[in-house]
C-alpha positions as a LaTeX table, in Angstrom:
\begin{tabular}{lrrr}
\hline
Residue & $x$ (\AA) & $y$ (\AA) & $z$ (\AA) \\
\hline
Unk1 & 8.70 & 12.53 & 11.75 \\
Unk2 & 8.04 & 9.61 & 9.61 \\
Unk3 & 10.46 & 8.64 & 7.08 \\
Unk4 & 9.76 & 9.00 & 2.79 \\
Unk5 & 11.24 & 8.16 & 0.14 \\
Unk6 & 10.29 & 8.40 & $-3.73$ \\
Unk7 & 7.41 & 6.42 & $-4.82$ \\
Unk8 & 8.82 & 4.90 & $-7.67$ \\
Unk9 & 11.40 & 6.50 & $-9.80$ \\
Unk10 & 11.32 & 9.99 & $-9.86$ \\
Unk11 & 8.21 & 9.89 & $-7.97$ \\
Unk12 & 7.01 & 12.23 & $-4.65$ \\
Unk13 & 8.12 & 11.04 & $-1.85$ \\
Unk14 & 5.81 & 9.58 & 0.44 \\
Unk15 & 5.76 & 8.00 & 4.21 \\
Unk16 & 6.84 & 4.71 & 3.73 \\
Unk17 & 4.56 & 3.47 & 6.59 \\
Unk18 & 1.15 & 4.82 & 5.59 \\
Unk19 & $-2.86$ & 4.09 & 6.42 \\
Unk20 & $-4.81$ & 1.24 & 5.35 \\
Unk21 & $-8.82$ & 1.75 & 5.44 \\
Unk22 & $-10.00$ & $-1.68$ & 4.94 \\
Unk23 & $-12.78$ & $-2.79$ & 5.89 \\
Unk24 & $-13.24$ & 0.80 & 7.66 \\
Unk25 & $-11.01$ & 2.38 & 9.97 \\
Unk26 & $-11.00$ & 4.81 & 12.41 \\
Unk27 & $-11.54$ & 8.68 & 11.57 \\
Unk28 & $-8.98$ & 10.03 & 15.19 \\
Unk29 & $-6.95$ & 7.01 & 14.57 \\
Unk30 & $-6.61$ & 8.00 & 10.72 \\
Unk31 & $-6.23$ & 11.60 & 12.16 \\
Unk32 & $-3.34$ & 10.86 & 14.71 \\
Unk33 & $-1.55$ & 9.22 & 11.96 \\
Unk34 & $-1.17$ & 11.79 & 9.70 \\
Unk35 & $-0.22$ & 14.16 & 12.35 \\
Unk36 & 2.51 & 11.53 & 13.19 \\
Unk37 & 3.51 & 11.91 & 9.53 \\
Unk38 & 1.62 & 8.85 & 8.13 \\
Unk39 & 0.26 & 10.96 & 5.28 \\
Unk40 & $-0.19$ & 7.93 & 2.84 \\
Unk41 & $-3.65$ & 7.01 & 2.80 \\
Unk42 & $-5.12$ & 4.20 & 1.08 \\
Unk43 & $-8.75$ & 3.02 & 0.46 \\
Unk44 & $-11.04$ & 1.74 & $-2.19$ \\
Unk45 & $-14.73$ & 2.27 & $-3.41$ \\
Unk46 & $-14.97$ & $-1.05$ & $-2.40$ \\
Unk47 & $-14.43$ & $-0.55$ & 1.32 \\
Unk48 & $-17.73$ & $-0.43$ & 2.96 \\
Unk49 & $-19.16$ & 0.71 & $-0.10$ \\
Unk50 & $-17.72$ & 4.06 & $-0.45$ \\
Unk51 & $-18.06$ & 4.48 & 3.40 \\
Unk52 & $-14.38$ & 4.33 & 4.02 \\
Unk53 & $-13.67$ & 6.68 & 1.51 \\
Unk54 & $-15.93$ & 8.80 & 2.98 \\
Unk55 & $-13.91$ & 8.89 & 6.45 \\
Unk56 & $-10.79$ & 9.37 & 4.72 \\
Unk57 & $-12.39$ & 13.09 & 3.54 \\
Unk58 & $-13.43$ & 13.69 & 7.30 \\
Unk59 & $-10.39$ & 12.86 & 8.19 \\
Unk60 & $-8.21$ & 14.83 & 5.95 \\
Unk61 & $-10.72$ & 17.85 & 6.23 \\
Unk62 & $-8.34$ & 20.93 & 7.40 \\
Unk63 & $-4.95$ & 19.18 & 6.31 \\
Unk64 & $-3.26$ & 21.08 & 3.39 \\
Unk65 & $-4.02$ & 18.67 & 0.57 \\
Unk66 & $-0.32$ & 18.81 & $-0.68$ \\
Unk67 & 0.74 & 17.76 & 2.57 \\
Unk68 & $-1.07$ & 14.24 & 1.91 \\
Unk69 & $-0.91$ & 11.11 & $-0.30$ \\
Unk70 & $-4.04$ & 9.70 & $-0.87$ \\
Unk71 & $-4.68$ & 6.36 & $-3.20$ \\
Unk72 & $-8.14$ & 4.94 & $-4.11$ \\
Unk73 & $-8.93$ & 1.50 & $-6.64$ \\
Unk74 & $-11.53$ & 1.01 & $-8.79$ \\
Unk75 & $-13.43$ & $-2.27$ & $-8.71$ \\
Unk76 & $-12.64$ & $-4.68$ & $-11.92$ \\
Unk77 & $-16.30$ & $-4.78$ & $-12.86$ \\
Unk78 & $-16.25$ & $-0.77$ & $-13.25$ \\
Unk79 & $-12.67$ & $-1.04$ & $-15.12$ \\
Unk80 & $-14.62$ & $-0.41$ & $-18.56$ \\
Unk81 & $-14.04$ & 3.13 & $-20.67$ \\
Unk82 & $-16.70$ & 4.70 & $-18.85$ \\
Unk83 & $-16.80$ & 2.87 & $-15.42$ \\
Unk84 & $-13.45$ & 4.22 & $-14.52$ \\
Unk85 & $-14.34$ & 7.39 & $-15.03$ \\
Unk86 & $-17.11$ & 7.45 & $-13.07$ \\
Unk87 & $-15.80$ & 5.57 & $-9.87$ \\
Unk88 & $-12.87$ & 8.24 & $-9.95$ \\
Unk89 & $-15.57$ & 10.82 & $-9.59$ \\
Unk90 & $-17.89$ & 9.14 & $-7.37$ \\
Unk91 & $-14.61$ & 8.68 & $-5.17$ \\
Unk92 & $-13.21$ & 11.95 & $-5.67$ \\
Unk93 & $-16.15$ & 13.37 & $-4.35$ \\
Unk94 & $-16.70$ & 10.67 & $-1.47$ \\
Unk95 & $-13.16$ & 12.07 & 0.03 \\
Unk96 & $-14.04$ & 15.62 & $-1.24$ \\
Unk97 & $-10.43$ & 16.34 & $-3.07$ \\
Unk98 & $-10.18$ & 17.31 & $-6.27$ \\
Unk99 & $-7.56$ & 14.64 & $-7.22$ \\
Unk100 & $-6.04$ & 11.05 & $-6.14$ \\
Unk101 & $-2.42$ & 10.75 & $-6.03$ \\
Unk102 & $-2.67$ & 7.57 & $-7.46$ \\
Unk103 & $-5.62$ & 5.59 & $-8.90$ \\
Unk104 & $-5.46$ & 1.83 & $-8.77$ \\
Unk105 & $-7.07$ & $-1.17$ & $-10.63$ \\
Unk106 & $-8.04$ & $-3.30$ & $-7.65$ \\
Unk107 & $-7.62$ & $-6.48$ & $-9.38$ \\
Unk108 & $-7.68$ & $-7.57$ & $-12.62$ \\
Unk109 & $-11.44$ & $-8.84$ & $-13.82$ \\
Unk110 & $-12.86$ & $-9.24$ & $-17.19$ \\
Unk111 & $-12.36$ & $-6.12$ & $-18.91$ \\
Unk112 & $-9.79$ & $-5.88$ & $-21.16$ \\
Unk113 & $-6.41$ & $-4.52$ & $-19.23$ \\
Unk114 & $-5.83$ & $-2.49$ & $-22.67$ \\
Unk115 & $-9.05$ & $-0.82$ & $-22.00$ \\
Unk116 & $-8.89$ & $-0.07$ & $-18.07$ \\
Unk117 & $-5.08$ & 1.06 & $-18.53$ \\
Unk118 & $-6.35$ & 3.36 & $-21.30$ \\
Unk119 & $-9.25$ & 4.58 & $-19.14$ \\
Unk120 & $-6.44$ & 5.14 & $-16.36$ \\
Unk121 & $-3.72$ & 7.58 & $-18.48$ \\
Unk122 & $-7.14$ & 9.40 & $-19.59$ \\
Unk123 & $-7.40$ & 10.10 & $-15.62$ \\
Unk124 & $-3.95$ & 11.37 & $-15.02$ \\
Unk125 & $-4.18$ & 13.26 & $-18.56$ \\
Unk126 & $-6.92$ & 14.73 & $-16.72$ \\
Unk127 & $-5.73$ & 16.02 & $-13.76$ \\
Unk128 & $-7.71$ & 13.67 & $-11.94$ \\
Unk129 & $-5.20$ & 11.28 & $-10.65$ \\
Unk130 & $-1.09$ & 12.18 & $-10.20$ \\
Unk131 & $-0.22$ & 8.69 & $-11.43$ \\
Unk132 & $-1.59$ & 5.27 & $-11.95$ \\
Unk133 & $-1.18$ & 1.78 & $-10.75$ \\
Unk134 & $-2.26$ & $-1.41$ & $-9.74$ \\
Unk135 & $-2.77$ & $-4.03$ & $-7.25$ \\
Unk136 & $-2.66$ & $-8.49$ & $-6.78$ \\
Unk137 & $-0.91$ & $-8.20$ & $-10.46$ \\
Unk138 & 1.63 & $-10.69$ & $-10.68$ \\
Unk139 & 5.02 & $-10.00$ & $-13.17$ \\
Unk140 & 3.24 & $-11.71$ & $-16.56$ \\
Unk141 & $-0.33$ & $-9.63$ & $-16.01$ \\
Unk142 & 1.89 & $-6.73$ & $-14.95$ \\
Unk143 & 3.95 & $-7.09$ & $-17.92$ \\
Unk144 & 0.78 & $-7.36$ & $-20.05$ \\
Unk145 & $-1.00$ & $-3.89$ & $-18.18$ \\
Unk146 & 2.84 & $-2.15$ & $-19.05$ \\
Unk147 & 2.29 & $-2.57$ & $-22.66$ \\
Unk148 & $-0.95$ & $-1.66$ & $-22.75$ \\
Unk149 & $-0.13$ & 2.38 & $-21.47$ \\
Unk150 & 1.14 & 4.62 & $-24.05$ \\
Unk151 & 2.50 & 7.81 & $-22.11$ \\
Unk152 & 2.55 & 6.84 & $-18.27$ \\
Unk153 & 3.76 & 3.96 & $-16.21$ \\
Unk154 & 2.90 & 1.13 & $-13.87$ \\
Unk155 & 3.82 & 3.76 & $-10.49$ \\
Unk156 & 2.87 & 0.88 & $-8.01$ \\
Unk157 & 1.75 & $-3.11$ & $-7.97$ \\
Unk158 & $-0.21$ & $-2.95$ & $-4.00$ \\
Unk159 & 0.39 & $-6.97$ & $-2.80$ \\
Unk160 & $-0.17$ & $-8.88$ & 0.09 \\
Unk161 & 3.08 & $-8.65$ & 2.08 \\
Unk162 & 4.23 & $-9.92$ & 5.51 \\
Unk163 & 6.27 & $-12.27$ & 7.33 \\
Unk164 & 4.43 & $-14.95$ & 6.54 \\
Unk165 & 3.75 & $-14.03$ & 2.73 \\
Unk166 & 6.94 & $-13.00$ & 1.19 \\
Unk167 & 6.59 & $-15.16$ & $-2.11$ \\
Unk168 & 6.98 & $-11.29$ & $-3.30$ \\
Unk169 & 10.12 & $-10.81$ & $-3.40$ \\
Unk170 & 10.92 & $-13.71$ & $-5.95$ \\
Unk171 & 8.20 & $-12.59$ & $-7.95$ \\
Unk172 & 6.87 & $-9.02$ & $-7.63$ \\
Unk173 & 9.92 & $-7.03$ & $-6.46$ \\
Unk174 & 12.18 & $-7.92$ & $-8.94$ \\
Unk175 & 9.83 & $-6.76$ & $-11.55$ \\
Unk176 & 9.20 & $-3.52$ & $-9.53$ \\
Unk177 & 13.19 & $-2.91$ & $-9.43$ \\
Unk178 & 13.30 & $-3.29$ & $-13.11$ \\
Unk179 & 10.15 & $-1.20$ & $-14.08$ \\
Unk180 & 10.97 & 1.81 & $-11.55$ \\
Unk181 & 7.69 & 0.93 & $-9.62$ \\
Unk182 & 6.86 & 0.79 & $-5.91$ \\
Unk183 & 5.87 & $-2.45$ & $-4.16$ \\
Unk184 & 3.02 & $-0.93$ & $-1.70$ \\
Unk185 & 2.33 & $-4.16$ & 1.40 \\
Unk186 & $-1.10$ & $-4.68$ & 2.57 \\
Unk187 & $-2.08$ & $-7.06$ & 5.57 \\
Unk188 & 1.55 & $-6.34$ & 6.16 \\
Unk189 & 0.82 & $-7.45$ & 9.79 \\
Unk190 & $-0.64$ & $-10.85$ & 8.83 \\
Unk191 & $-4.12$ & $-11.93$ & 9.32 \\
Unk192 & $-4.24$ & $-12.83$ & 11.97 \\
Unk193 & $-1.80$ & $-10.11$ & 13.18 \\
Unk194 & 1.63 & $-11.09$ & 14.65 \\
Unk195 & 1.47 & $-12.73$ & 18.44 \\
Unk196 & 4.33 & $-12.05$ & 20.31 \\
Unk197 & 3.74 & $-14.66$ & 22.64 \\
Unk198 & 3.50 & $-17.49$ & 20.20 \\
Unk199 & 6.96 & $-19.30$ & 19.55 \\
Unk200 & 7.60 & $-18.27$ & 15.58 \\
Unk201 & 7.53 & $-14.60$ & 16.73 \\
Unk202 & 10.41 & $-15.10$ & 19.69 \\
Unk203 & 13.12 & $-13.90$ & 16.73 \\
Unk204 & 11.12 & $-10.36$ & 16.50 \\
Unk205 & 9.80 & $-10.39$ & 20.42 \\
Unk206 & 13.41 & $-10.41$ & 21.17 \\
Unk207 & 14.33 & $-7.96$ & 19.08 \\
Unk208 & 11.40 & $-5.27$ & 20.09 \\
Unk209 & 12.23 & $-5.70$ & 23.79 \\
Unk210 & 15.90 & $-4.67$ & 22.84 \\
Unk211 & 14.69 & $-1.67$ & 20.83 \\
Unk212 & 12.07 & $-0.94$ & 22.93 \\
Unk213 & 9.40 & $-1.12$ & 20.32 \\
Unk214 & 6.18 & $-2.76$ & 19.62 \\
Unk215 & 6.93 & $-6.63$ & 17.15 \\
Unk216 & 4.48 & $-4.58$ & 14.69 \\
Unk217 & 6.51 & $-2.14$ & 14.38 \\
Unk218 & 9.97 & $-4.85$ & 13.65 \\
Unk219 & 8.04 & $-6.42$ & 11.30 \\
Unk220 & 6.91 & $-3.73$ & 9.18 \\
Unk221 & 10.55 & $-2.22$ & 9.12 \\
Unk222 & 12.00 & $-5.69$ & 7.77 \\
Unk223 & 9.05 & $-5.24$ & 5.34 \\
Unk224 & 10.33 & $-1.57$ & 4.18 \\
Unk225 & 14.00 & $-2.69$ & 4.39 \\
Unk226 & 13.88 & $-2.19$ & 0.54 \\
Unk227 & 13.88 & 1.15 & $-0.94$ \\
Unk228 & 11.06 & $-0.33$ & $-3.20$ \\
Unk229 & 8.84 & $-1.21$ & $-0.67$ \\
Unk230 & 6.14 & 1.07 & 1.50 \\
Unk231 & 3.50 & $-0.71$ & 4.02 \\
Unk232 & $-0.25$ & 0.22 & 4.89 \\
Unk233 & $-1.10$ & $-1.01$ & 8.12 \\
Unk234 & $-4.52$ & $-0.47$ & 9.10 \\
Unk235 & $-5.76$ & 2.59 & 11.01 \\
Unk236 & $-7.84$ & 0.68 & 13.41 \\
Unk237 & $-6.97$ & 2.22 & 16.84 \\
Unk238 & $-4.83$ & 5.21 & 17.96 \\
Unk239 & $-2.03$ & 2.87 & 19.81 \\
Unk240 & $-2.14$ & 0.87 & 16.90 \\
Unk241 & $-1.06$ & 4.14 & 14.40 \\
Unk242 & 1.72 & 5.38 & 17.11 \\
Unk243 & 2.91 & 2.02 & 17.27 \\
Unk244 & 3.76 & 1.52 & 13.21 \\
Unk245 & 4.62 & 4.98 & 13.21 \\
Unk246 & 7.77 & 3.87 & 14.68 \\
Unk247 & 8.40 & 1.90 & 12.17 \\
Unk248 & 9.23 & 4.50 & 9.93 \\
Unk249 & 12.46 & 5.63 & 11.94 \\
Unk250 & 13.55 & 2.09 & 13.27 \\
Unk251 & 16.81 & 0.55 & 10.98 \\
Unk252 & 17.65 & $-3.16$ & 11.57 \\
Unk253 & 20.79 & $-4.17$ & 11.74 \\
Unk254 & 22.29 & $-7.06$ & 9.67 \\
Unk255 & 22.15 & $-9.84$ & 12.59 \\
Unk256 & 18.57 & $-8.66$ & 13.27 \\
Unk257 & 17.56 & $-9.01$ & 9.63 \\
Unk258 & 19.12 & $-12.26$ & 9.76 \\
Unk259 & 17.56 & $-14.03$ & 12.09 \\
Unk260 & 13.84 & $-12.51$ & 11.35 \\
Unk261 & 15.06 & $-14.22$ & 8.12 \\
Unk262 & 16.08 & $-17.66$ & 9.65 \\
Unk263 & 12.63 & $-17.51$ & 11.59 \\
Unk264 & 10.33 & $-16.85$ & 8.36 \\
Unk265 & 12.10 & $-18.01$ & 5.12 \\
Unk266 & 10.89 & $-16.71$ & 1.78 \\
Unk267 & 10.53 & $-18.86$ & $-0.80$ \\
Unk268 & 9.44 & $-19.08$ & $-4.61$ \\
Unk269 & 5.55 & $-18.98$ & $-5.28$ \\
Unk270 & 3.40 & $-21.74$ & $-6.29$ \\
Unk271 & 0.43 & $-21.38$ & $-8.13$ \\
Unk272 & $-1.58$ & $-17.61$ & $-8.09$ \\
Unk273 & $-0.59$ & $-14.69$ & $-6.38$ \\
Unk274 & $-2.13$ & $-14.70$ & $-2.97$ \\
Unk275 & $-4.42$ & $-12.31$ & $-2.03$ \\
Unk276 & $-6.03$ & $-13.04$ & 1.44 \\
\hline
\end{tabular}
């Protein structure tokens, strides 16, 4: 089975490889997964409007809901008192569960983060979200949206994350390790996704043919190498979801980790937090 581990401190623990919906994935691919063990299921009422939040609830119908992690955002324009209330509803019942393990801001807009994070703890006060977080926050507006919560905490920051993007881990991650949060990698693949054949992949094609794995599935473990960090790949194909599934079980060694890291460097961030 897949491996978990605690989503931030003290938190459930969850598959550290999970499901991404965006734009819309695919309802047996979504399916497969989570009888592989990728029970972390992400999507947004922004995703096809509502549409892939929709397949997520065919999806999960018949799976013990305890047995599942599922994660939803609410758009920045509906981040108001009243907005985020509603959008939790309208979402709630678009995947037809009675709660969200965690309810994100999708990115910050031009409500107030005081008012959204407010809106947020009245959720989880409410029993209709286990936790709250956020996602494209960088360390000052995550600092800010900290302040702003009075009885809960920041449980996840959801970035852009992969071999080619790893500004994160001079920025994000440390803020995560100090805050007890979880760093949750989307487009952890790349867009476009990783080419084995092309020449700045030969460190991970090497190292998949000597495991016997897929390079997907190389590159998201270096990705989850840190107990902080969990990866949603998206459910787009059956193959595709057995393939990151082995992720989740495959441990590089020091050498390998090395050269993936000689072959795509990370380095400090310039400018805004990348999103795309």
């Amino acid at each position: 089975m897949v491996a978990s581990r605690p989503f931030g401190s003290g938190g459930p623990l969850v598959s550290v490889i999970g499901q991404g919906t965006w734009p819309l994935p695919d309802r047996d691919a979504l399916r497969r997964g989570i009888a592989l063990g990728l029970t972390h299921i992400d999507t947004a009422e922004m995703y096809g409007d509502g549409r892939s939040e929709e397949i997520v609830g065919e999806a999960i119908a018949g799976v013990p809901r305890e047995k599942l992690f599922l994660v939803s955002k609410v758009l920045p324009q509906n981040a108001d008192a009243k907005g985020v209330a509603r959008a939790c509803e309208q979402s709630l019942r678009r995947m037809r569960t009675d709660y969200l393990d965690c309810y994100l801001l999708h990115w910050r807009g031009s409500v107030p983060i005081e008012e959204t994070m407010a809106a947020l703890e009245r959720l989880v006060d409410a029993g209709k979200a286990r936790s709250l977080g956020v996602s494209n926050l960088d360390p000052w507006d995550l600092r800010e949206a900290g302040a702003a919560l009075r009885t809960h905490r920041i449980t996840c920051d959801q970035v852009l994350y992969n071999l080619e993007e790893r500004t994160i881990e001079e920025h994000e991650l440390p803020w995560a390790r100090e805050n007890g949060a979880a760093i949750v990698a989307y487009t952890p693949l790349g867009r476009p996704t990783i080419d084995a054949k092309k020449k700045r992949y030969a460190s991970i094609a090497q190292i998949a043919e000597r495991r016997g794995v897929s390079v997907q599935a190389v590159a998201l473990a270096f990705l989850i190498r840190d107990e902080r960090v969990f990866a949603i790949p998206k459910a787009s194909r059956i193959e595709h979801v057995e393939a990151n599934a082995a992720a989740a079980t495959l441990t590089l060694d020091d050498d390998e980790i090395a050269a993936i890291e000689a072959a795509h460097p990370r380095r400090r961030r310039v400018g805004a937090l990348p999103t795309n």
